[in-house]
N, C-alpha and C positions, 0 to 999 in steps of 0.2 A: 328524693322519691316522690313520685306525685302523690299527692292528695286528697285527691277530689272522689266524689264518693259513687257508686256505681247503684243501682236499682238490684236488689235478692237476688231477682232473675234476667240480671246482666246475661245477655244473649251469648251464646256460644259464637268465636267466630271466627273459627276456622269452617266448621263443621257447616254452618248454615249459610256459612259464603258458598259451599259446595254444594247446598241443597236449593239456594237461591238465585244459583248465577245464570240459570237457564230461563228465568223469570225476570232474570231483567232490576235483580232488588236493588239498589243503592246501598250501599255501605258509608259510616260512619270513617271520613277522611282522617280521623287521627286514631280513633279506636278500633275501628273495623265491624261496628254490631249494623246491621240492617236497620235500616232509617222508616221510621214512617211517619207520617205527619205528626201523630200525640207524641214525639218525643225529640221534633226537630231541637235546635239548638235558635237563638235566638240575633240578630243583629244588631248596631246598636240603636238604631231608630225603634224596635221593639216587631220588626217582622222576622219571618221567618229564614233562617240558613239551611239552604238544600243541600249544604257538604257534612257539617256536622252535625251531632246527638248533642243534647240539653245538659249531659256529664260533661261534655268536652269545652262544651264552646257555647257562652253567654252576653248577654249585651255587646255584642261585635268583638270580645275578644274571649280568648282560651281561659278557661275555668283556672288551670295549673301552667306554670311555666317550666317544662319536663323536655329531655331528651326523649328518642325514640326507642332506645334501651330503656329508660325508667317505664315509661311507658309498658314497654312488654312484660317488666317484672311485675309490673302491676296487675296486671292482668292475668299474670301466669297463676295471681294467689288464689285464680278461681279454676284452676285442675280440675278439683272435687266437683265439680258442678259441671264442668264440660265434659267429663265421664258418666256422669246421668244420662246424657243424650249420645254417646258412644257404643257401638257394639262390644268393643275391645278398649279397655281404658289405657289411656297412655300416659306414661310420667311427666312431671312439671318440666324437665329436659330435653322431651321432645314435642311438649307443647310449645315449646321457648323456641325450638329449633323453627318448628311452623311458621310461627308468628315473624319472624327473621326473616324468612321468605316472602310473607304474604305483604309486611305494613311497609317496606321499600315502595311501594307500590303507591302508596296511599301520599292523597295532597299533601298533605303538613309533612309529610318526611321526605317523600321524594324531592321538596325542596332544601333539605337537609343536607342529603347526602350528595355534594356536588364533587366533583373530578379531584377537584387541587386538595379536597378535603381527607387525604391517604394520612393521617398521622397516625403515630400509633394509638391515640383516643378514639379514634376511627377505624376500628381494623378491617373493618367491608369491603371497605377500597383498599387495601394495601398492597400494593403491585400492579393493581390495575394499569396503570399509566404506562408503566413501562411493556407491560405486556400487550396495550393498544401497538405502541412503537415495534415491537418485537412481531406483532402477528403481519402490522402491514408493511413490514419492511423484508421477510423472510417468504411469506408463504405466496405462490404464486399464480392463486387462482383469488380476486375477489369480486363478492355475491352484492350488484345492483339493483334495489328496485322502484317503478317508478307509478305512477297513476295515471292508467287509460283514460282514453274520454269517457268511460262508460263507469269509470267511478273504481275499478279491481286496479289491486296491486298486480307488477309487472317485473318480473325475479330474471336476470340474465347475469352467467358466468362472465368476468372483465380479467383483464389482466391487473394484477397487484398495480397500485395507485404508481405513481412515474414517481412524485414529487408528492410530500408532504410538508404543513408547518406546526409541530408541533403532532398535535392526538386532537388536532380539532380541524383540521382544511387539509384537504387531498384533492392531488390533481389526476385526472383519468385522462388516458386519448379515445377517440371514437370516432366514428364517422358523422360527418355533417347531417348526411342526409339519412341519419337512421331513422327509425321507429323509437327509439330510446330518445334521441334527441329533440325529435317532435314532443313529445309526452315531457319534458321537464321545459319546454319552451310556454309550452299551455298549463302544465302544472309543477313548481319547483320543487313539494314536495317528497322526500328522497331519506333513502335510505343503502345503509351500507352495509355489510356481516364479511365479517373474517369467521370462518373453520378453523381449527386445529384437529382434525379429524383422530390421528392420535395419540393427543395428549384430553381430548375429549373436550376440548373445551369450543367456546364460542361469545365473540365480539358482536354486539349488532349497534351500530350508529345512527338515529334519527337528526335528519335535518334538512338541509335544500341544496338544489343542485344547480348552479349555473352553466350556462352553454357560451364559452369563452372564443371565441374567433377573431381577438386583436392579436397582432404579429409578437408581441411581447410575449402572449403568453403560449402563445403556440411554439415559438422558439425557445421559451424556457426549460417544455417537456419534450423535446424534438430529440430523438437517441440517433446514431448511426446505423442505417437499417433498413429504416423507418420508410422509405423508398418503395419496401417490398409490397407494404398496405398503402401507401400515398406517391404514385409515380411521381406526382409535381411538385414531390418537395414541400419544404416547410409553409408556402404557398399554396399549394393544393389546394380546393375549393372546399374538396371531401374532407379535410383532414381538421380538426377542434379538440378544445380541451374542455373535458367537466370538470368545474369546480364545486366542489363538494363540501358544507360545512356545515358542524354537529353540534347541534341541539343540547341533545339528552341521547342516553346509552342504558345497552343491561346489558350484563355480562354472565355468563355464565360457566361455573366449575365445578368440579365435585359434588354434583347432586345441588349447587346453592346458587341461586342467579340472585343478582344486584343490579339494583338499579343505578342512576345517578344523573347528573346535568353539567350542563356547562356554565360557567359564569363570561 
């Protein structure tokens, strides 16, 4: 259980991420309390750290050496003090539950919880992996998007990936000369979502997107068919493969989204 000792008036935080996030406030990467300068956290040269609070993180490393669960129980022992500032008080169980949603989110965890990491000591992730496999291998619409030159995300309906390897590289077909393909030419940034519309759930995948036009791989994803969108064959000028691969993901089910990463 961590240790380290928190200020009276340890900030609420759920509740003031909610009253702060319009404002732009900065949050506390391992604890989540609103950061401001008196109460940064420290480096080890003796300057200041703009991710962490001065409870969390001192002379360039962390105060406690804590999981992300110790972490939340720790924090859950101030309920009583976050119901001060509540209209409706809530129990230390559904405080617990918040905080499960919110610090996935946060630097020091989110590199925590990475893909391969589903054991049962890790129940967040447990299925996840298979369920990646399962959404993009069954379901037959999936959601691309890419970065205009003007800076906006760019959302278009694709057909389910042709080919996959593994829950991390998926191969798409397209056309050469789209407007999708222009935009991950000049930007690779990319992104992916499987729907399970329902089963209510939802897959989103961050990472880059390459635009493939060597004959290996265009033959690799090439179905019989394929003729009907590319008269010339596996040849075809118009005719490319996106390759797609992932980053970091959140997943989301039953009211609870997770985070994670790739190694």
């Amino acid at each position: 259980m961590c240790g380290f000792r928190f200020g009276k008036d340890k900030p609420v935080i759920l509740q003031l991420f909610r009253n702060y996030i319009a404002m732009e406030q900065k949050f506390c990467q391992s604890c989540g309390m609103p950061l401001t300068n008196e109460i940064l956290g420290t480096n080890a040269d003796g300057s200041k750290n703009e991710d962490y609070c001065m409870y969390c993180y001192k002379d360039g490393k962390f105060t406690q050496d804590c999981t992300m669960d110790e972490m939340i129980e720790h924090c859950a022992q101030f309920v009583d003090e976050v119901n001060k500032g509540l209209p409706q008080p809530i129990t230390k169980e559904e405080y617990i539950g918040q905080m499960k949603m919110y610090f996935p989110h946060l630097k020091r965890w989110r590199k925590e919880l990475t893909i391969d990491d589903d054991t049962p000591e890790n129940p967040a992730l447990k299925g996840v992996k298979d369920l990646i496999a399962k959404m993009a291998d069954t379901l037959p619409i999936t959601m691309i998007s890419s970065v205009d030159e003007e800076g906006f995300p760019c959302t278009k309906a694709m057909l389910s990936p042709r080919v996959r390897e593994g829950i991390k590289v998926f191969y798409f077909t397209t056309n050469t000369f789209s407007l999708r393909v222009a935009h991950y030419k000049a930007n690779s940034k990319a992104s992916i979502y499987f729907c399970d519309g329902e089963g209510f759930k939802g897959m989103m995948l961050r990472g880059t997107m390459e635009v493939l036009t060597d004959a290996k791989s265009k033959e690799m994803i090439w179905r019989e068919g394929d003729t009907e969108y590319y008269p010339g064959g596996v040849t075809d000028p118009n005719y490319c493969v996106l390759k797609f691969t992932a980053t970091d993901g959140r997943f989301y089910s039953d009211f609870y989204p997770r985070s994670f990463v790739f190694e």
